[in-house]
Backbone as CSV, one residue per row, in Angstrom:
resi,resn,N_x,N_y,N_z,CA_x,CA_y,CA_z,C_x,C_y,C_z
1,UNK,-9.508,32.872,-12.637,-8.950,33.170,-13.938,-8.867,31.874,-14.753
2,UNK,-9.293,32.160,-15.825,-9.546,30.933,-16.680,-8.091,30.627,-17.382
3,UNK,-7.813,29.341,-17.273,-6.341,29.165,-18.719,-6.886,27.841,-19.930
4,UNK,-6.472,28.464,-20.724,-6.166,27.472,-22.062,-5.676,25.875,-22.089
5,UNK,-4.481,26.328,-20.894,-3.668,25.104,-20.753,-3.722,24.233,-20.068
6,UNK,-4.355,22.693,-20.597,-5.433,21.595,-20.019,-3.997,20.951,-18.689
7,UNK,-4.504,20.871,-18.308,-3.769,20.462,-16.986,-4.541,19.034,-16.339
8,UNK,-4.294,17.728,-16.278,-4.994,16.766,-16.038,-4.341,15.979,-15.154
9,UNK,-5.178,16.057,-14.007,-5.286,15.064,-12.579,-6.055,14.067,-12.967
10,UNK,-5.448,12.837,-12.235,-6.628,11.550,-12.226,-6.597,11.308,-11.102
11,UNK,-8.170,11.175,-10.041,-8.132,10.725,-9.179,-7.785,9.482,-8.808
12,UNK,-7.074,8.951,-7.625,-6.664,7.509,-7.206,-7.516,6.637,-7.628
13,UNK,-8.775,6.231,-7.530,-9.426,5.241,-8.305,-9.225,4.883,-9.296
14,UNK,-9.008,5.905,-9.952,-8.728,5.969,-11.985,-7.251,5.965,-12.249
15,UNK,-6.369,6.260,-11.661,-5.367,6.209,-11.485,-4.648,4.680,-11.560
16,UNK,-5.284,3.813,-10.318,-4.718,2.914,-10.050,-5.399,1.794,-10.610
17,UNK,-6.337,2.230,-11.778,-7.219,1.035,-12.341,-6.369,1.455,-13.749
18,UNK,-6.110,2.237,-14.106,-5.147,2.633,-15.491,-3.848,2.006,-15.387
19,UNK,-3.188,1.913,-13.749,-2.086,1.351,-13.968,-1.999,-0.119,-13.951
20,UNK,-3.193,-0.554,-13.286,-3.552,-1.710,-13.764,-3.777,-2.508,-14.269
21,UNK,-4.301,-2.109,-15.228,-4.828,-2.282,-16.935,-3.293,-2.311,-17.983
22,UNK,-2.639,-0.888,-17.336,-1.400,-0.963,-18.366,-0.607,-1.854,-18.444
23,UNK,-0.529,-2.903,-16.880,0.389,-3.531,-16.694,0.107,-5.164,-16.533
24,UNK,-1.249,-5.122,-17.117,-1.675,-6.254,-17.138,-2.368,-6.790,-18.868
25,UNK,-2.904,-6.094,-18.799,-4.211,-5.777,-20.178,-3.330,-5.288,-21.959
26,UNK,-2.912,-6.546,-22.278,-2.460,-5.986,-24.063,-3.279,-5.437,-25.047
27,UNK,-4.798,-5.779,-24.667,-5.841,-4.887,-25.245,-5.962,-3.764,-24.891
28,UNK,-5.972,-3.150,-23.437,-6.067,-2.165,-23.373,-5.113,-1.034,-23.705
29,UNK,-3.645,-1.744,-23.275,-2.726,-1.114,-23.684,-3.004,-0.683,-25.171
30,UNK,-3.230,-1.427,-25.996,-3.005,-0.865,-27.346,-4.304,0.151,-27.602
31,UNK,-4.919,0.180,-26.976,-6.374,1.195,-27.031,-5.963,2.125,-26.886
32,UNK,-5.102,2.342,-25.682,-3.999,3.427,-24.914,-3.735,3.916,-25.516
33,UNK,-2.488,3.402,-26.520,-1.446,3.981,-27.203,-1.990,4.146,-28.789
34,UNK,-3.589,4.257,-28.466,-3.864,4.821,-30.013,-4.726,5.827,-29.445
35,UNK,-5.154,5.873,-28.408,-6.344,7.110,-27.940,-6.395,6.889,-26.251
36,UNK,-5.208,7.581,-25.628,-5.263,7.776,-24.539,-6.640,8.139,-24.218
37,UNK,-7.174,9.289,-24.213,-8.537,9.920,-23.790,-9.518,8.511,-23.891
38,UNK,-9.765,8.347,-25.073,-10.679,7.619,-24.415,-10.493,6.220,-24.323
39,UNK,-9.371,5.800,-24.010,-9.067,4.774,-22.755,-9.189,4.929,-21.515
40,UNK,-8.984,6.181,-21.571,-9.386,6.607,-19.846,-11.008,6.861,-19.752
41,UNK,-11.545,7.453,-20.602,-12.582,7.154,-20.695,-13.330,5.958,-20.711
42,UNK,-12.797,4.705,-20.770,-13.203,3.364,-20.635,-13.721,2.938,-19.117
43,UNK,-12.595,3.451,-17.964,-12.599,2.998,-16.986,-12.727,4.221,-16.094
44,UNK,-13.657,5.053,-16.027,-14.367,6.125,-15.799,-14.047,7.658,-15.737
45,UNK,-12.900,7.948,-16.529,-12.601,9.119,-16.324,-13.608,10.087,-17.339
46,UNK,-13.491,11.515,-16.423,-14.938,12.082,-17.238,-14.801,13.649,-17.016
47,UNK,-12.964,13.867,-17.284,-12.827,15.313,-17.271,-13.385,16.391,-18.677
48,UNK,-13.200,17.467,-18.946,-13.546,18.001,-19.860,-12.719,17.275,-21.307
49,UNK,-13.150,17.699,-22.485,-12.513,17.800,-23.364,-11.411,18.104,-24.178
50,UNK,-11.228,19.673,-23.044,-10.216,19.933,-23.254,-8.869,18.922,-22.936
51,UNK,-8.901,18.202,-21.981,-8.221,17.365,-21.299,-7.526,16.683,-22.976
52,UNK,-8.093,15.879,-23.380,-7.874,15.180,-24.912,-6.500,15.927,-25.429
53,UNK,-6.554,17.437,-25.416,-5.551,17.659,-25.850,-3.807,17.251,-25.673
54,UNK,-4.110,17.503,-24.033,-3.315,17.023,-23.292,-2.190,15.668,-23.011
55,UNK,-3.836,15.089,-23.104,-3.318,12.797,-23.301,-2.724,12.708,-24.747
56,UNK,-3.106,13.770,-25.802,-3.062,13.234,-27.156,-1.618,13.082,-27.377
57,UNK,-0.959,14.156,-26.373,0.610,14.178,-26.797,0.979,12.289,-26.145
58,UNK,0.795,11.747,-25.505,0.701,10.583,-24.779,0.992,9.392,-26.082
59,UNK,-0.347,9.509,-26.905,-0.030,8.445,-28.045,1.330,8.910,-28.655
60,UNK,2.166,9.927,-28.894,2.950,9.926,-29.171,4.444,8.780,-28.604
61,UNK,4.277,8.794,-27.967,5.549,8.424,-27.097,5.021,6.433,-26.895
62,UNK,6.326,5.536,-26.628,5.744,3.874,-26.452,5.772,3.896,-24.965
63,UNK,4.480,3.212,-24.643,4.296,2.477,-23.606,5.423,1.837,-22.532
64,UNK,5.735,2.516,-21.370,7.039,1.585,-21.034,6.601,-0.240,-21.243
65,UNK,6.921,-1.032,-20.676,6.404,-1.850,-20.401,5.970,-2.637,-19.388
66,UNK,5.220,-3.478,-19.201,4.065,-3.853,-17.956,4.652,-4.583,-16.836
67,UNK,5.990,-4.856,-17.338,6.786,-5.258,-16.095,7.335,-3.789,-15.052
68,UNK,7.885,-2.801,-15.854,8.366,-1.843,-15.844,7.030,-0.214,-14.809
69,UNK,5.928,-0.691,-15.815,4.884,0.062,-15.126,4.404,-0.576,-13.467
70,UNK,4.651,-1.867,-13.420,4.300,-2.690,-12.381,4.946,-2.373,-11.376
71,UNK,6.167,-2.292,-11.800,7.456,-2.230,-10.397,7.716,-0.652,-10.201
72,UNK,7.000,0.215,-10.855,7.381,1.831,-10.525,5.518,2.266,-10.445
73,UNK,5.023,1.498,-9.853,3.407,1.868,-9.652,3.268,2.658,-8.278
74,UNK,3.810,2.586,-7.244,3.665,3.527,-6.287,4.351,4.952,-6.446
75,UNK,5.478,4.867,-7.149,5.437,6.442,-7.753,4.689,7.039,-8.856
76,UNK,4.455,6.309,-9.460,3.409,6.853,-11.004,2.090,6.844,-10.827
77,UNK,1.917,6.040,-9.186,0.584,6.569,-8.567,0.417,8.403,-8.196
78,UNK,1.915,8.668,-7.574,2.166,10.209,-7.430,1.977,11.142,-8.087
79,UNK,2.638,10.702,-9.547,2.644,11.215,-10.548,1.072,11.487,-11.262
80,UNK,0.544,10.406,-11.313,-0.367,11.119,-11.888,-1.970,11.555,-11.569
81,UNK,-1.660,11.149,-9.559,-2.585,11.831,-9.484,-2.056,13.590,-8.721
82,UNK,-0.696,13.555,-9.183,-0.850,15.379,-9.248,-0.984,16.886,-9.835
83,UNK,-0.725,15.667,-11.421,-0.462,16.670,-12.322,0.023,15.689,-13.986
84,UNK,-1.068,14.823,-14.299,-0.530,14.349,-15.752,-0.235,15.305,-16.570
85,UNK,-1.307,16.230,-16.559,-1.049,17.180,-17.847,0.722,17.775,-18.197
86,UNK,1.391,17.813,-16.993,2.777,18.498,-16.735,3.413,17.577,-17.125
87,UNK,3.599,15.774,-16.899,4.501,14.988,-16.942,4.117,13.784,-18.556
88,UNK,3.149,14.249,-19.310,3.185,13.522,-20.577,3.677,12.067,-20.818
89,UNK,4.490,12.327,-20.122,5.792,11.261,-20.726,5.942,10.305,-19.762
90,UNK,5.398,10.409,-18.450,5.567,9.324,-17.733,5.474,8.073,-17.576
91,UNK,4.381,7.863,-18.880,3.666,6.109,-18.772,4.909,5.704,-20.233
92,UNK,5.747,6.852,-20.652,7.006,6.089,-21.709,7.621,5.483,-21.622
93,UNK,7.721,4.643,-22.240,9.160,4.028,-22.093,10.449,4.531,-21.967
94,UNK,11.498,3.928,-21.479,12.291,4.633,-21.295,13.218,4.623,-22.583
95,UNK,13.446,3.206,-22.947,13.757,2.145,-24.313,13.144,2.224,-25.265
96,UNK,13.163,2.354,-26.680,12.398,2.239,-27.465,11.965,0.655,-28.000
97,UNK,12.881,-0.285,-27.053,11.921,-1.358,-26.974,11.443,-2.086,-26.018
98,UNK,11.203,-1.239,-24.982,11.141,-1.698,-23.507,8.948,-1.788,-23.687
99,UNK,8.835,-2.839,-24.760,7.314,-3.266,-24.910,6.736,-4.428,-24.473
């Protein structure tokens, strides 16, 4: 049965090269937080399109920050390789100036 509602896994490779990048990389970060999709698309992700919809809610929300993504990387490894599409909000900050 087919659904509408984009639901997005990243496998561990892509996963742990995104959190990598987030928590290291100020270029990439800001690529991020203007076009999730295809930031992930940078460093090989290559789900459908529909997916886009999904990440887009993502630019909404700030970046926690790279100290912050660094030291909570073995759970947000969990997170998102089980189910990004469900948790949006995970790579947020918690602070609105935690940049």
């Amino acid at each position: 049965m087919a659904t509408d509602k984009p639901s997005t896994v990243l496998d561990q490779t892509i996963a742990m090269n995104l959190l990598d990048k987030l928590s290291s990389d100020d270029a990439y970060r800001d690529r991020f937080s203007k076009n999730p999709y295809g930031a992930l698309q940078e460093i090989g992700y290559a789900e459908p399109a529909n997916a886009a919809t999904c990440l887009s809610k993502m630019s909404e929300l700030p970046l926690a920050s790279k100290e912050a993504l660094a030291a909570s990387k073995a759970e947000l490894m969990s997170t998102l390789t089980a189910s990004l599409g469900q948790h949006p909000h995970v790579l947020a900050s918690i602070t609105p100036n935690d940049k």
